[in-house]
NUTOR-58743 format. One record per residue: x, y, z of N, C-alpha, C in turn; residue in one letter. Coordinates in steps of 0.001 Angstrom, whole numbers, plus 524288, in hexadecimal, padded with zeros to 5 digits. Example, Ala and Ser with C-alpha at 12.3 -4.5 7.8 and 13.67 -1.06 7.14 Angstrom:
<pts>
833867E9C681E788300C7EE6C81E78833907F31C81E78A832327F73681BA8835667FBDC81BE4832648001E81EBES
</pts>
This chain:
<pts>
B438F45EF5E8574B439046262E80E7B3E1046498E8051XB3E30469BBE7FAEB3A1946C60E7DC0B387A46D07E7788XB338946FBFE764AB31D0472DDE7259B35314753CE70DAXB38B0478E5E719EB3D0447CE1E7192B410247A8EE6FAEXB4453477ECE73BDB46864757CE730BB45A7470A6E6CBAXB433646EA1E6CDFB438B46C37E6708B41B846FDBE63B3XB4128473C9E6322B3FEF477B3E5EDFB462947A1AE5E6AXB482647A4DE610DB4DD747CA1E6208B505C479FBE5F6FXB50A747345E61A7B5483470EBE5E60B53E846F60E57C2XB4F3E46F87E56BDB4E8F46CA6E5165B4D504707DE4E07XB4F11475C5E4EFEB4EAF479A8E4B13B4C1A47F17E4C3FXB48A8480DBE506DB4747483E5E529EB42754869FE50ADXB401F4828EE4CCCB3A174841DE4A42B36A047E28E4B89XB324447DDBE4CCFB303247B45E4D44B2EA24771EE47CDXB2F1E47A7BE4375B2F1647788E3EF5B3550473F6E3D38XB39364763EE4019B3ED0474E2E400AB3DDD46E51E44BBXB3A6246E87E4804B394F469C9E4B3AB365746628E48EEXB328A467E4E4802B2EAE4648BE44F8B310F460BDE3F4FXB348946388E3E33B365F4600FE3919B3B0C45C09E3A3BXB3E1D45EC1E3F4BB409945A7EE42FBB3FC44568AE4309XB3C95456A1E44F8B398B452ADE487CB33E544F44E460CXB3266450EAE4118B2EA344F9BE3FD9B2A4044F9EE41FAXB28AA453E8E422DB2396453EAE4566B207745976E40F1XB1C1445A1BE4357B1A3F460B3E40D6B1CAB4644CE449BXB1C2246A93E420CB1C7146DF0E4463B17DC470E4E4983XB144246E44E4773B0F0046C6AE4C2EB0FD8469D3E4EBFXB11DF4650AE50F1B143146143E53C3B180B4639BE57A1XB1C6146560E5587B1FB6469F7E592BB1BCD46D07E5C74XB1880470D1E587BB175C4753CE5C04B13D34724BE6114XB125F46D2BE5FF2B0F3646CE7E651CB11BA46900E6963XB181F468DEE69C9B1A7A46777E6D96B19B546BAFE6F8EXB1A9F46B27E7638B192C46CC3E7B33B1F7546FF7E7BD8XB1CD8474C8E7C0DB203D47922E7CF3B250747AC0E80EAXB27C747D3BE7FE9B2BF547D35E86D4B2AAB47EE0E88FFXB2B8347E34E8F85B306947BDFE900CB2E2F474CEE9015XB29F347208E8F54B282D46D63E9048B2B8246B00E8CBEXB2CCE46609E8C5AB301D462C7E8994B2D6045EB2E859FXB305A45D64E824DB2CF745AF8E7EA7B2C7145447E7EFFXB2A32453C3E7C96B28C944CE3E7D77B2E96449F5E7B73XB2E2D4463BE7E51B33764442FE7DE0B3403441A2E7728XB2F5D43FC5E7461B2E3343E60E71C9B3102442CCE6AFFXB2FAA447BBE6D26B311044BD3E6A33B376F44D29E6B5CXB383844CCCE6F5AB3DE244E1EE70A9B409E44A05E6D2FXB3FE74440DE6EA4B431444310E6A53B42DF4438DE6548XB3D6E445B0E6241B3E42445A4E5B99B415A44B5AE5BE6XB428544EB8E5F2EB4422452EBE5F24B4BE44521AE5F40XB4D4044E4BE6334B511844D30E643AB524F44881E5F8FXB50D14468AE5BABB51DA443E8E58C2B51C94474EE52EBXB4EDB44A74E538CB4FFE44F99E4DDBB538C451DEE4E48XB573D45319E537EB5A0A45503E54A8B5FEF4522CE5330XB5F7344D7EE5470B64CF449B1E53F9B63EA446C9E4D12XB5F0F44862E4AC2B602744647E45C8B635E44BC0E4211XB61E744F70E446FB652B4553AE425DB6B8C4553EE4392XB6C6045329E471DB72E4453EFE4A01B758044EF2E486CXB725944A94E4824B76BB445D1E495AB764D44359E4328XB7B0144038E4316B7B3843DA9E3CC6B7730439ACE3D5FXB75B14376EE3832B6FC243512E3737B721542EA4E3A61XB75F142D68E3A44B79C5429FBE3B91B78B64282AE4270XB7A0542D43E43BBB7A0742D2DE4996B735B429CEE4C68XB6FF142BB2E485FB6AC242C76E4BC3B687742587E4932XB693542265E4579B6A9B41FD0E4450B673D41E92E3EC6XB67A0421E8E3BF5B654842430E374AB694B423B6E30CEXB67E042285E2C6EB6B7B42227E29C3B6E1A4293CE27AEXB719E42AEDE260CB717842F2DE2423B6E1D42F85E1EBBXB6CED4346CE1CC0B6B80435A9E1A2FB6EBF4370EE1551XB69BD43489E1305B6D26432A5E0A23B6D2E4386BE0A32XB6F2743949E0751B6E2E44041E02D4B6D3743D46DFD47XB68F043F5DDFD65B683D43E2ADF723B6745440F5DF298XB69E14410BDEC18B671444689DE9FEB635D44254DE8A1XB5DD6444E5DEA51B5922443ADDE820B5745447BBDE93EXB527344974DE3ADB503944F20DE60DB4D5545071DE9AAXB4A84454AEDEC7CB46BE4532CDEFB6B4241450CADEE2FXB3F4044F09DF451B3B9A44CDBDF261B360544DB4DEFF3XB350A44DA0DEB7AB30D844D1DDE812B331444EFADE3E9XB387645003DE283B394444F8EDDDD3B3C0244B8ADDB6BXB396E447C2DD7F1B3A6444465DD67DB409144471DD2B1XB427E44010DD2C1B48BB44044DD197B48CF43E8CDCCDBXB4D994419BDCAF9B4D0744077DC40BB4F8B43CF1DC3D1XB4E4B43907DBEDAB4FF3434EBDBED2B553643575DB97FXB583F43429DB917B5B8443330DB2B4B595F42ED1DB0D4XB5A0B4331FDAB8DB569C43040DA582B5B4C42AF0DA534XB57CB42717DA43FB5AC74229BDA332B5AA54207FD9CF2XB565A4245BD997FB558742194D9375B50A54209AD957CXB4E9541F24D9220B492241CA5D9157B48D9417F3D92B0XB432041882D95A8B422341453D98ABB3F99410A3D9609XB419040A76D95A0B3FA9405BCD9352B3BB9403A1D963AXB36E240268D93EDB33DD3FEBFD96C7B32603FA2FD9341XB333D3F5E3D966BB32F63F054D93D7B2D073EFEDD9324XB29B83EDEED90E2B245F3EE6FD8EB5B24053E720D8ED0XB1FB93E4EDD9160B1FCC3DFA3D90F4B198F3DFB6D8E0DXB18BE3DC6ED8A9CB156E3DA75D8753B116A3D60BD89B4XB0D393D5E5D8844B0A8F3D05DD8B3FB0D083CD8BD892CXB0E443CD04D84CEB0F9E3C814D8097B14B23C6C3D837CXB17DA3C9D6D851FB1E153C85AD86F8B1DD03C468D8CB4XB19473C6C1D9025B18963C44CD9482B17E43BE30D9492XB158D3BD7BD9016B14703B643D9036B182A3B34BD8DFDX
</pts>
């Protein structure tokens, strides 16, 4: 497998690879161009972005994925009012 070739399969932008695969978009651009082949090392995170897109989370041996409504993240989740909140207050005098 080439440069080409994994730009082909994982979306056909180099920023479409990079997020694949977890890497930067700097990282891509300085794999070694075609027709030379890529490190075997890269072929498989390439061939494994590939089969986590196609195959059930099941197959690869992964749990599926919850859906959850929670909002995104950094917005904090509203809570329901429960009444007013009690706090028990302890005394020195009560402690002994």
């Amino acid at each position: 497998m080439n440069k080409d070739d994994a730009i082909r399969l994982l979306g056909g932008t180099v920023t479409a690879v990079a997020n694949a695969i977890g890497v930067t978009q700097s990282a891509v651009s300085q794999w070694p161009e075609a027709p030379d082949a890529l490190p075997q090392r890269i072929v498989d995170r390439v061939q494994a972005a590939i089969a986590r897109r196609h195959l059930p989370p099941e197959l690869l041996g992964m749990a599926p994925a919850k859906k959850h409504n929670r909002p995104p993240a950094g917005i904090p989740e509203r809570r329901k009012a429960k009444g007013p909140r009690r706090v028990s207050v302890r005394r020195a005098s009560d402690a002994a």
